[in-house]
N, C-alpha and C positions, 0 to 999 in steps of 0.2 A: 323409938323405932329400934329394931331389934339390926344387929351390923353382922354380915356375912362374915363369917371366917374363912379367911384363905388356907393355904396347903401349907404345912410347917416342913422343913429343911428336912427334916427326917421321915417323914412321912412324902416328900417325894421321892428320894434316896430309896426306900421302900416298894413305892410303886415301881421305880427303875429299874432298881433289882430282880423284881418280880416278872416284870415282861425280858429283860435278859434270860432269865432262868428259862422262860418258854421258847423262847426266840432259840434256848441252846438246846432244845429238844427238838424246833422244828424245822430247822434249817436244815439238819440232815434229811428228815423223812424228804423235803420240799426240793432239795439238790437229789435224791437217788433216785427220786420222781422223775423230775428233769434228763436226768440219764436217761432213764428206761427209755423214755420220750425221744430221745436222741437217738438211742439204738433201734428205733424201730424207724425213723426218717434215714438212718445211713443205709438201712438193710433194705427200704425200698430202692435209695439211690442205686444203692450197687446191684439189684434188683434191675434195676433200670437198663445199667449199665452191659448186666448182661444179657439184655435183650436185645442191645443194638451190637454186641457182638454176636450172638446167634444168628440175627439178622444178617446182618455184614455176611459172616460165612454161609448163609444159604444162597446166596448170591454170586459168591466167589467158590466155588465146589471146595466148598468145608474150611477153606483156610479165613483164620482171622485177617485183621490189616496188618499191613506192612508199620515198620519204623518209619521216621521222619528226619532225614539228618536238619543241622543247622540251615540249607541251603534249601531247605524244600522238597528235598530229593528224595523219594519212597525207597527204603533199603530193606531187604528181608532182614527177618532175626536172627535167621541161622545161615550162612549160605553155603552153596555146593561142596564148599570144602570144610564143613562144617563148622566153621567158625563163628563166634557168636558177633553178632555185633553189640559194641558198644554204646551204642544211642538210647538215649532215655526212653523208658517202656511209654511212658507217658506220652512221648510224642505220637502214638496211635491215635491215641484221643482225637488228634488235631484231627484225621481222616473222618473217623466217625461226624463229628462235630460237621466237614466241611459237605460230606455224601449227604447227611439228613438221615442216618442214622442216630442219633443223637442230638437232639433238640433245643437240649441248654447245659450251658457250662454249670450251672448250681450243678446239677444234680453231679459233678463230678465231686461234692463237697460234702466233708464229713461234719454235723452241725455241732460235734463235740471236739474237732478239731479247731485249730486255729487259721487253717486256709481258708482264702481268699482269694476270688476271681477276683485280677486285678483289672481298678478301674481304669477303663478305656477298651475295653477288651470290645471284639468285631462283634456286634450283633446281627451284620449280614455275613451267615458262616457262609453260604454260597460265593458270596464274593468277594471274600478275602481270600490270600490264596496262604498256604500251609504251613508258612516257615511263622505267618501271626497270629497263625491257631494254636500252636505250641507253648501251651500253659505253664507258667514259669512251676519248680519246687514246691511252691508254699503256695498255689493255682488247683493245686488239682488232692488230693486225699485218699486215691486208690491205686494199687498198683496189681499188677496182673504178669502172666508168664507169659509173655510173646512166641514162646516156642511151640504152643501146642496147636493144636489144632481140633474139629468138629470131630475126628476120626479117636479122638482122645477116650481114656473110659468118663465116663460119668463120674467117678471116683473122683477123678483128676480134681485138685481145688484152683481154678483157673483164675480168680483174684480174688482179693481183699483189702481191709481198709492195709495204704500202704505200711511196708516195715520201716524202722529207724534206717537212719542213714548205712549204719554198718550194724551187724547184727552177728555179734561172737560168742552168744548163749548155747550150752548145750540144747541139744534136740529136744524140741517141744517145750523146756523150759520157760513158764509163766514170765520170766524175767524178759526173754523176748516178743511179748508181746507188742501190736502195734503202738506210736504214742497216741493215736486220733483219740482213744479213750480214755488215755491218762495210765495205760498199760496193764486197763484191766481186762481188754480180752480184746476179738476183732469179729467181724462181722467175713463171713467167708463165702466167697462162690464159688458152685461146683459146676461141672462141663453139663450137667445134664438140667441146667437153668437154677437148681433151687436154692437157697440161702440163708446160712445158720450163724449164730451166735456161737463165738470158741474164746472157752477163761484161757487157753494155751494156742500153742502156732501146731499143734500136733493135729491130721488133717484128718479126716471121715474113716478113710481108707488108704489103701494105695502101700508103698514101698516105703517110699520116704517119710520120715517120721519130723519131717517141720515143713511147713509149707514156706516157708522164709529162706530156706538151704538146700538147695537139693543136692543129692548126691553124683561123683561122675558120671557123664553122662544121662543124665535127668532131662535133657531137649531129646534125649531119642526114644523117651518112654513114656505110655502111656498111661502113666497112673505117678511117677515124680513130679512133683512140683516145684519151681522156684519163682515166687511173688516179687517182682522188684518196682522197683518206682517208677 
């Protein structure tokens, strides 16, 4: 009877090698994939997102939602004496989310970031009330300029995937890019609904030359922008 031969030490060595060798050519094409893949589920998200702001302000004669402080409490972004407040952008969300403007927390979620709606989060947005709608830092993956408004130009880039914590890049500089994509470009929305891929934070049009920093006085123009969290 004739006896099978098995695989000799080096001639599996050999095969191993040989599938690593592909494995290191296709791992990239299969991750840049995955990307692209990514950047088109955030660009609907925020897509999404700015349709239940548009929403919202046709409802409210052109104005977005208000802030949300800790306590529940709706505060303007800018008030009479022009002061900005300080309450995270983010706490808009909560309103949207609680009116039925906004439908589900994913879609606040960038799929190439590492945020998380955290578990336990209210699935009856109607009836919870506001202060537990307020989706923690690392909840939410877009940040937006609470100062503008419907009356804004189209120009205006009214949000995006959010910026880093603090952002001290020169203007437009790639280096400021959001992290949601690993800081290679961001996903941008302009006042007139539509939504584009940017390798930099430098916006369509407009004044200001980073949509991340706006310049003084940038809440009382309509075309500066400033993106925060």
């Amino acid at each position: 009877m004739r006896q099978c031969k098995g695989f000799t030490l080096i001639e599996l060595l050999v095969v191993i090698a040989i599938i690593g060798i592909l494995a290191g050519f296709l791992l990239p094409a299969v991750m840049g994939a995955l990307e692209r893949a990514h950047r088109v589920e955030c660009l609907n998200n925020l897509h999404q997102v700015g349709l239940s702001l548009i929403n919202y302000s046709i409802d409210h004669d052109g104005a977005f939602p208000n802030l949300v402080d800790a306590t529940g409490r709706e505060v303007h972004a800018v008030a009479d004496d022009g002061t900005i407040s300080t309450e995270p952008a983010r706490s808009a969300f909560a309103i949207l989310l609680k009116r039925g403007y906004l439908t589900a927390a994913q879609a606040l979620i960038c799929p190439s970031s590492r945020d998380r709606v955290p578990a336990g989060f209210p699935a009856d947005f109607a009836g919870a009330d506001l202060q537990t709608l307020i989706l923690p830092e690392n909840g939410v993956s877009y940040g937006w300029d609470p100062t503008k408004t419907r009356a804004s130009d189209a120009v205006c880039a009214l949000a995006s995937d959010k910026p880093e914590a603090s952002v001290n890049h020169d203007d437009g500089d790639p280096a400021g890019n959001s992290p949601c994509h690993r800081k290679a470009g961001q996903n941008v929305l302009y006042n007139d609904g539509h939504v584009r891929w940017a390798d930099t934070p430098a916006p369509d049009a407009g004044n200001d030359p980073d949509i991340y920093k706006g310049a003084i006085g940038y809440e009382k123009s309509a075309t500066d922008a400033k993106i925060i969290r």
